[in-house]
C-alpha positions as CSV (number, residue, x, y, z in Angstrom):
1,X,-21.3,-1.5,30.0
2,X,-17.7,-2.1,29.6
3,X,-16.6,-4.1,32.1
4,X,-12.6,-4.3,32.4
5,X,-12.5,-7.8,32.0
6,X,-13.9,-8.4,29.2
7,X,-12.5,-5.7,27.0
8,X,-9.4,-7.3,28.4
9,X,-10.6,-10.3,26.5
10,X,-11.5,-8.9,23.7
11,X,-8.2,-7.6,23.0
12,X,-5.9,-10.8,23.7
13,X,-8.5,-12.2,20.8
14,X,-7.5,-9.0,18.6
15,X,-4.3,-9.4,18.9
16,X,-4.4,-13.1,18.2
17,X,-6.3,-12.8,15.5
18,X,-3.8,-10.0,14.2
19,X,-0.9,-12.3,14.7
20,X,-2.4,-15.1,12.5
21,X,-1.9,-13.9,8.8
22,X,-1.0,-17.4,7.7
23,X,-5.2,-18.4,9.0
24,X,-6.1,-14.9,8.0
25,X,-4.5,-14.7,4.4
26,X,-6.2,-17.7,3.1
27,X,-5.0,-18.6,-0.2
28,X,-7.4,-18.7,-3.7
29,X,-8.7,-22.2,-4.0
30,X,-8.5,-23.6,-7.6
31,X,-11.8,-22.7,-8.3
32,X,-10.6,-19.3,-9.1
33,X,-8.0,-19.7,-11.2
34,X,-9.4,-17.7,-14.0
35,X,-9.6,-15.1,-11.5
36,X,-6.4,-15.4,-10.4
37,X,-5.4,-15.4,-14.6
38,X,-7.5,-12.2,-15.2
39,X,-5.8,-10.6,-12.9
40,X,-7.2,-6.6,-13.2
41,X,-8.8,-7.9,-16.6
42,X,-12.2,-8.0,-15.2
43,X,-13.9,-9.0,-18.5
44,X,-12.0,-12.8,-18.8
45,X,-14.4,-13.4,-15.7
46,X,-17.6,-12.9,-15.0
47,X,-19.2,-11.0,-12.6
48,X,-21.7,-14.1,-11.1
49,X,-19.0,-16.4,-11.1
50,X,-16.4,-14.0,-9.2
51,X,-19.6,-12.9,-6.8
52,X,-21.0,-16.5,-5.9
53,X,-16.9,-17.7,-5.1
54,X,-17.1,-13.9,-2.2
55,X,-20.2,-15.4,-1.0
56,X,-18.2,-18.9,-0.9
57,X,-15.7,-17.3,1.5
58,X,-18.1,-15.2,3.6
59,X,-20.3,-17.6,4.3
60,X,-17.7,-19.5,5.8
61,X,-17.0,-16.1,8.2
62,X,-18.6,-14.5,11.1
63,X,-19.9,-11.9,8.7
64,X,-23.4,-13.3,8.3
65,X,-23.7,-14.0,12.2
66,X,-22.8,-10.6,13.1
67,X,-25.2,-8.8,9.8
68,X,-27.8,-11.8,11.3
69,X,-28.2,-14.5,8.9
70,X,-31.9,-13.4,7.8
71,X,-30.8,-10.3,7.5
72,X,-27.9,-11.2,5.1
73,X,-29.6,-13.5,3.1
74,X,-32.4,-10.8,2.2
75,X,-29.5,-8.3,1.4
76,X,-27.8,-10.8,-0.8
77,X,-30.9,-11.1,-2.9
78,X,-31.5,-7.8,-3.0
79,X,-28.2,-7.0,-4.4
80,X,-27.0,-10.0,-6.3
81,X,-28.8,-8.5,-9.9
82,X,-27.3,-4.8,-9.8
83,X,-23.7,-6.8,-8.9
84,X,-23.9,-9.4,-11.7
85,X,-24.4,-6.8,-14.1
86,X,-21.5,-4.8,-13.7
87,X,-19.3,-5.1,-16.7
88,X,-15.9,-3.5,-14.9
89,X,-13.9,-4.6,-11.9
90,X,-14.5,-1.0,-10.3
91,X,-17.9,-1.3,-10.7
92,X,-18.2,-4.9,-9.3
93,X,-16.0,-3.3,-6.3
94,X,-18.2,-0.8,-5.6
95,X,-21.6,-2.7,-6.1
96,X,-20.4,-5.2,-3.6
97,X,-19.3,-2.7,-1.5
98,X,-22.8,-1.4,-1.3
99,X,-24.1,-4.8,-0.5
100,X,-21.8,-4.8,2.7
101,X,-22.4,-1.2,3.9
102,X,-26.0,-2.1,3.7
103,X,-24.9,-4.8,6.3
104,X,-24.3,-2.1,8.8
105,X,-21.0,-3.9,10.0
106,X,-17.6,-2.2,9.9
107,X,-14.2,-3.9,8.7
108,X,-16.6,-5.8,6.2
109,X,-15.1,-4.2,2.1
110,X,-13.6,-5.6,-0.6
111,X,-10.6,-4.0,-2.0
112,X,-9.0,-4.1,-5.5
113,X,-4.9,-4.0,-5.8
114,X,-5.9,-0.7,-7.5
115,X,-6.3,0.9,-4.0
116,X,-3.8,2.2,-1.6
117,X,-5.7,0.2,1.3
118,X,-5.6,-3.0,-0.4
119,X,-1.1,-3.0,-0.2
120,X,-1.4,-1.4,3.1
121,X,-3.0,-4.6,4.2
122,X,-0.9,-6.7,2.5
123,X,2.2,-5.4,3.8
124,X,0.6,-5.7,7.1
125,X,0.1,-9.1,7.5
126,X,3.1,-10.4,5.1
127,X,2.1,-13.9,3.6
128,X,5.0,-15.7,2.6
129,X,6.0,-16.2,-0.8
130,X,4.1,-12.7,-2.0
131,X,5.6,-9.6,-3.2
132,X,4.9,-7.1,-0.7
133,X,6.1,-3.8,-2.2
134,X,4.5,-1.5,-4.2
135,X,5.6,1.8,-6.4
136,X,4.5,4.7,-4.8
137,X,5.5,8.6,-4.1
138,X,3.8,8.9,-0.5
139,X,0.5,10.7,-2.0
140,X,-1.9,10.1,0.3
141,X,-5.2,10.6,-1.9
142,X,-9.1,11.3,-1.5
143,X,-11.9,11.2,-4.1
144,X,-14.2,13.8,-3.9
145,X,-16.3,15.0,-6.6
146,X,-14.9,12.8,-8.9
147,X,-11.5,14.3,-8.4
148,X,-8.1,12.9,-6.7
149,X,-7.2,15.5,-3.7
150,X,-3.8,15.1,-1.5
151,X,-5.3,14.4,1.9
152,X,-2.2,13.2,3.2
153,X,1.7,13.3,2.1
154,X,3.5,10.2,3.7
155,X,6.5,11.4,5.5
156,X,10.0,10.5,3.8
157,X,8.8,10.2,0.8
158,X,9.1,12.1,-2.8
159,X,5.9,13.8,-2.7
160,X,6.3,15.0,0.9
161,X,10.0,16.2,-0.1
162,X,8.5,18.7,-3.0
163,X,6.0,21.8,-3.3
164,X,2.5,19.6,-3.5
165,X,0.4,20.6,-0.6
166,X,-2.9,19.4,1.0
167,X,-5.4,19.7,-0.9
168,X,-3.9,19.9,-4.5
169,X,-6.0,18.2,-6.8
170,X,-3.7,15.1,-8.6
171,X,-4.8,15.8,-12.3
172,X,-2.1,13.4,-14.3
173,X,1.1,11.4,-14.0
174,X,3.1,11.2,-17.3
175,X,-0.1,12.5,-19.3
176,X,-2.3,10.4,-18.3
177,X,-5.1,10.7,-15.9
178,X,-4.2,10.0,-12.2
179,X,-5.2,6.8,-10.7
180,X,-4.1,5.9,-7.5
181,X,-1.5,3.1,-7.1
182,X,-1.8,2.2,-11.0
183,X,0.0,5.5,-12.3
184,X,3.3,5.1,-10.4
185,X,3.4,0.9,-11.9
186,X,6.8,0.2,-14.2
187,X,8.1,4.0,-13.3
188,X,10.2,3.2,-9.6
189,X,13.4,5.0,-9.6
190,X,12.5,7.0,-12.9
191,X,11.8,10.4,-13.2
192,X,7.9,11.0,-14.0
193,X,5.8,14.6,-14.5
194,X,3.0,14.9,-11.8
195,X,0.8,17.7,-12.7
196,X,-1.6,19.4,-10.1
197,X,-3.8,21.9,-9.4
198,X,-4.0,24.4,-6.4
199,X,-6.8,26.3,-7.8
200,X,-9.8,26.0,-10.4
201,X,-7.8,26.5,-13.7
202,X,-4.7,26.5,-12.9
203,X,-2.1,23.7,-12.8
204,X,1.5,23.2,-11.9
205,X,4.0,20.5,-12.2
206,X,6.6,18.7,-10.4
207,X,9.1,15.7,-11.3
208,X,8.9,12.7,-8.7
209,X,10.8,9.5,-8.9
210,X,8.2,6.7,-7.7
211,X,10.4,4.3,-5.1
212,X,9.2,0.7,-4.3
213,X,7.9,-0.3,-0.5
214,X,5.6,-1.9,1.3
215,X,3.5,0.8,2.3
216,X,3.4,-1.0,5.7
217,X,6.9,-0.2,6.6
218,X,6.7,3.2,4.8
219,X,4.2,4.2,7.5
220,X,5.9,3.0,9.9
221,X,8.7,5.1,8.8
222,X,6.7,7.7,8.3
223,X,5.9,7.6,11.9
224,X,9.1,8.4,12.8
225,X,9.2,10.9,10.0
226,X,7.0,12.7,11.6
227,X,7.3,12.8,14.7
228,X,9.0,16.6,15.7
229,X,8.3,19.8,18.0
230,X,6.4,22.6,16.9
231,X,6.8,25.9,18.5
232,X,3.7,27.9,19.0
233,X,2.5,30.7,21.2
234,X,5.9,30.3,23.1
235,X,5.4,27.0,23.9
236,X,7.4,24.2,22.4
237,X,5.0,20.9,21.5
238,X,5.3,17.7,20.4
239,X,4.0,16.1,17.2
240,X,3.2,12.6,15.7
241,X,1.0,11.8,12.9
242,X,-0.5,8.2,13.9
243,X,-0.8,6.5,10.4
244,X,-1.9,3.2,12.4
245,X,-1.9,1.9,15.8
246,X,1.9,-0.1,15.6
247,X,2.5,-3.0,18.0
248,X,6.0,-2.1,19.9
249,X,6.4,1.1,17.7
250,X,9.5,3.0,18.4
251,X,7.0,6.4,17.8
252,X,6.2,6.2,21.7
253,X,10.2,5.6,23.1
254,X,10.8,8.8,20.6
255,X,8.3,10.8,22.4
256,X,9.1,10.1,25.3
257,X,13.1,11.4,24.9
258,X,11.5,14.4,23.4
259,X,9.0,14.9,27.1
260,X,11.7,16.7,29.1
261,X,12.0,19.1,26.5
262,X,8.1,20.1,25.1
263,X,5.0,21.3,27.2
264,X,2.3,19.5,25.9
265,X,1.8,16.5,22.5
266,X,-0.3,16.9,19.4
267,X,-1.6,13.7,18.3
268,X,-2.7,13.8,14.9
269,X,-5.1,10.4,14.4
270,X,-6.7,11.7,11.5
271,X,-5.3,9.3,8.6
272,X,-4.9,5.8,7.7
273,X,-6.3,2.7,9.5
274,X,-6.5,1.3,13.4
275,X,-4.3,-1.6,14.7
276,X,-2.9,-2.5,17.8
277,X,-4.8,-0.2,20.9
278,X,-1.9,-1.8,23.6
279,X,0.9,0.1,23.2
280,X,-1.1,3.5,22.7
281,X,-3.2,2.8,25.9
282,X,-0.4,2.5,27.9
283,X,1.2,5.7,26.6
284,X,-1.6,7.6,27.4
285,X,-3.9,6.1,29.5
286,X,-2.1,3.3,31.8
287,X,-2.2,-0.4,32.3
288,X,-4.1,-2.0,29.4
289,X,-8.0,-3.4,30.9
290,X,-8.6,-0.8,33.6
291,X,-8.8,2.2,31.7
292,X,-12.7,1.2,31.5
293,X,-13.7,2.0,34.7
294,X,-10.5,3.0,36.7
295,X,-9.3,6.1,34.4
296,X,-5.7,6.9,34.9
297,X,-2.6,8.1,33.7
298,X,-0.1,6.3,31.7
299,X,3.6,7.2,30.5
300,X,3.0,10.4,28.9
301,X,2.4,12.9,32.1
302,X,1.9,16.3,30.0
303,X,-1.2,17.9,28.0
304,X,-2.5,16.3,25.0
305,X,-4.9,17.4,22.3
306,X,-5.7,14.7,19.8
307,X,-6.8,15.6,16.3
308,X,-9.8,13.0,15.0
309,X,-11.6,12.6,12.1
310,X,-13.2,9.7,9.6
311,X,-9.8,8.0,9.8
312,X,-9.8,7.8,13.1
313,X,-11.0,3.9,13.2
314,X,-11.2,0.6,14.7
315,X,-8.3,0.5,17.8
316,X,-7.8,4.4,17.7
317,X,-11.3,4.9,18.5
318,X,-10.6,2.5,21.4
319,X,-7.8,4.9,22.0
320,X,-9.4,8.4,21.9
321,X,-12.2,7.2,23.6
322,X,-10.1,5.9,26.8
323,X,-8.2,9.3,26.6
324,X,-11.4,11.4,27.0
325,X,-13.0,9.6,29.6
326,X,-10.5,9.7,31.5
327,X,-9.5,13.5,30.7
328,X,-6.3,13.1,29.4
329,X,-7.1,14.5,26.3
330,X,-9.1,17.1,24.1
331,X,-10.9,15.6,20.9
332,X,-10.3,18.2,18.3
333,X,-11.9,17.5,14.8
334,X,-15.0,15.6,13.3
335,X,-16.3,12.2,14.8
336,X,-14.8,8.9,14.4
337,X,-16.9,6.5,12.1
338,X,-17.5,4.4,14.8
339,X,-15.7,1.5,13.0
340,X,-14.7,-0.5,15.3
341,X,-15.3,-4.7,15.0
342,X,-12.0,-6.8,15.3
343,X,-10.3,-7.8,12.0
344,X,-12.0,-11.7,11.6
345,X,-10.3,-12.2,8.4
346,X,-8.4,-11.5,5.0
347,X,-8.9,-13.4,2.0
348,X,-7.9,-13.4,-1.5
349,X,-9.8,-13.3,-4.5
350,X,-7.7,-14.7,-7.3
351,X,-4.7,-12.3,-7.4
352,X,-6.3,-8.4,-7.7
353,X,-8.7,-8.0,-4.6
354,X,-9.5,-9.2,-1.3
355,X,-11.9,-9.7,1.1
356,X,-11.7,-7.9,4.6
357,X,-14.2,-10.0,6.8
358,X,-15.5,-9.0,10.4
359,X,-14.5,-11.1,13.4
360,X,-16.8,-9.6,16.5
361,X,-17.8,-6.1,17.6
362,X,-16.4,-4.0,20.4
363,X,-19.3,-2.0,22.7
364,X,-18.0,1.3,20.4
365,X,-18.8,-0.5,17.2
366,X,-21.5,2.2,15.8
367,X,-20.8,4.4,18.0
368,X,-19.0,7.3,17.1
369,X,-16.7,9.1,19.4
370,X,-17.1,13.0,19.2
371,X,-15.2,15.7,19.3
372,X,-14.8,18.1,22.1
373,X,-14.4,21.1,19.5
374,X,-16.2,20.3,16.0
375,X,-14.0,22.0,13.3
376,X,-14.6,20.9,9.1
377,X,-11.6,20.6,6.8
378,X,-12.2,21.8,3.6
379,X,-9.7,19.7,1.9
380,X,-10.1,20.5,-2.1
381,X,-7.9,23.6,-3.0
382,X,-6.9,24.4,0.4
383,X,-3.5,24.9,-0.2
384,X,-2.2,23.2,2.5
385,X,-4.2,25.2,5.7
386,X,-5.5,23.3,8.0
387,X,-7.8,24.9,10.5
388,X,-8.1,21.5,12.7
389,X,-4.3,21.5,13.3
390,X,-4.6,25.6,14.4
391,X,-7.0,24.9,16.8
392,X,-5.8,21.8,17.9
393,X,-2.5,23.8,18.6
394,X,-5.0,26.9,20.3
395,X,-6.3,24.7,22.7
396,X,-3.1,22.8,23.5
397,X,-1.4,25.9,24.5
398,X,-4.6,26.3,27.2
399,X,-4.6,23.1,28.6
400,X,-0.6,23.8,29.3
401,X,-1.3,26.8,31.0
402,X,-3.9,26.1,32.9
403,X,-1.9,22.6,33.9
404,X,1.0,24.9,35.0
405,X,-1.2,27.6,36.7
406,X,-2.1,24.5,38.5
407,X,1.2,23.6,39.6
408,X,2.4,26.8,41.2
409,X,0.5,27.2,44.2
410,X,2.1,23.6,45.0
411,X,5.2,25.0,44.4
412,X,4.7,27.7,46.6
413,X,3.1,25.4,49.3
414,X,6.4,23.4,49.3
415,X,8.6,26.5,48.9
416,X,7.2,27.5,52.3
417,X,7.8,24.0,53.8
């Protein structure tokens, strides 16, 4: 069950864990130097050699312990051909990949610098000495079908500042074929044609000028970004898009300036990756370690509505879960992956991929949280609708009427007083 106690625990050892990139963000040993040479050039290294040095570094990790080591060692055999064979690093990537989801243990992948993921991380636990930043335009990009679709436009950045929409399929960047992170490389601060398409057959185009961040910080700009009210149905409402679960983030002091002046908050967990559940738990739910058992009400006092989905992970599904059992919230959306084991490690492999290794599981791990009201997205050609967000905004408006209907007859009572 979960005792208050011990999730309490659980957490410090998070957060420790999180504050540690300089044990985290081990370094490559020289025994990968012609990885670390290659660099994306996959073929100057084999695939055996770079796969025995990953199972170097995870054997050395909780990984096997938590997959069970007989387990681990049967999936490693089965695996190890169809991995050694692959003749590209995408293909390595993804065969290894396979090897871990067969594991059946979350925050266990390994990430190429090809990947929007793999700078996110980065930029979240900073190693000294390492470049940081990356050239971007705030697309915020899905494969489906073999085709790049905006999921997501990062706030404050070029690509949220022009006509692209949700949904657009990313069809080329200065002619060439769209591939995330890689097309916007040598182009920050120039001009570049982006070419889309809204709908089967027909494309458009729009100029962006690529800037260079950590995408760390540009989420948590972003944050800030996009944090605003929304009127709807007479009723004004506040909205943040939680790109990741911030330690101290100046998101929660915003929205609370803006509580006076809405009815109810949209929370909009849909994108990105988990983080910190401390500062969220106390904005919603109260005092971090009795939420368990004890339910309760933290800083934010008015209706909330909280839009989920596959990118709701690891410390926001800590989050959302609190928030429902308690009844603070409606879930509004599709489950959460049920991703939720503590961050045990990050290691490099030479200088174009990492490792992201489990530490231990929470009681939610496998579990996914579900939604109160189960609504899809269709996200290819969509144009920017977003049917999640309507009803999200639907069934906020309720929940702030009926929370006022509440309120009057104890008005009344103490108008009579």
């Amino acid at each position: 069950m979960y005792n208050s106690t011990t999730i309490r625990k659980r957490w410090h050892v998070a957060l420790v864990l999180a504050l540690l990139p300089g044990a985290l963000l081990a370094q490559p040993s020289s025994a990968m130097k012609p990885v670390a040479e290659a660099g994306a050039r996959f073929g100057r290294f084999s695939a055996p050699g770079r796969f025995a040095y990953v199972l170097t570094r995870i054997e050395t990790s909780r990984a096997p312990v938590l997959v069970g080591k007989e387990k681990w060692a049967s999936l490693v055999a089965k695996h190890t051909d169809a991995i050694n064979r692959t003749t590209t690093h995408a293909a390595f990537a993804a065969a290894v990949n396979d090897l871990f989801k067969d594991g059946g243990v979350s925050h266990f992948h390994y990430f190429m610098e090809d990947e929007w993921a793999y700078w996110h991380l980065l930029g979240a636990f900073k190693r000294d000495g390492r470049d940081v930043t990356v050239e971007h335009v705030g697309l915020y990009t899905q494969r489906i079908d073999e085709k790049w679709f905006v999921r997501a436009l990062v706030e404050g950045t070029p690509a949220a500042d022009s006509k692209i929409r949700t949904g657009d399929e990313v069809v080329s960047v200065a002619g060439e074929p769209f591939v995330p992170i890689v097309s916007w490389r040598g182009k920050a601060g120039k001009p570049v044609k982006v070419t889309l398409r809204r709908r089967p057959g027909e494309t458009y185009s729009v100029m962006l000028e690529p800037v260079r961040d950590s995408l760390y910080s540009q989420v948590e700009k972003a944050m800030i970004e996009s944090t605003h009210i929304i009127e709807h149905d007479g009723l004004r409402m506040a909205y943040t898009h939680g790109w990741m679960m911030l330690g101290d983030s100046p998101v929660y002091k915003l929205l609370l300036q803006l509580q006076p002046h809405v009815d109810g908050l949209l929370l909009d967990y849909r994108d990105g990756v988990g983080g910190s559940p401390y500062p969220a738990m106390r904005f919603l739910v109260g005092p971090a370690g009795q939420w368990a058992l004890d339910g309760g009400q933290g800083s934010w006092k008015k209706p909330v509505v909280t839009l989920i989905a596959d990118g709701t992970r690891s410390a926001k599904e800590l989050v959302v879960y609190a928030a429902k059992k308690a009844g603070i919230t409606t879930l509004v959306g599709t489950p959460t992956p049920g991703a939720v084991t503590a961050v045990g490690g990050i290691v490099d492999i030479g200088e174009d991929a990492m490792l992201l290794l489990p530490g231990f599981k929470f009681e939610l791990e496998g579990k996914p949280t579900l939604p109160d009201h189960h609504i899809e997205r269709d996200l290819p050609y969509c144009a920017g609708a977003d049917p999640q967000l309507d009803l999200a905004k639907e069934l906020l408006a309720k929940r702030i009427r009926k929370a006022n209907a509440a309120r009057e007859p104890e008005a009344a009572t103490v108008g009579a007083d």
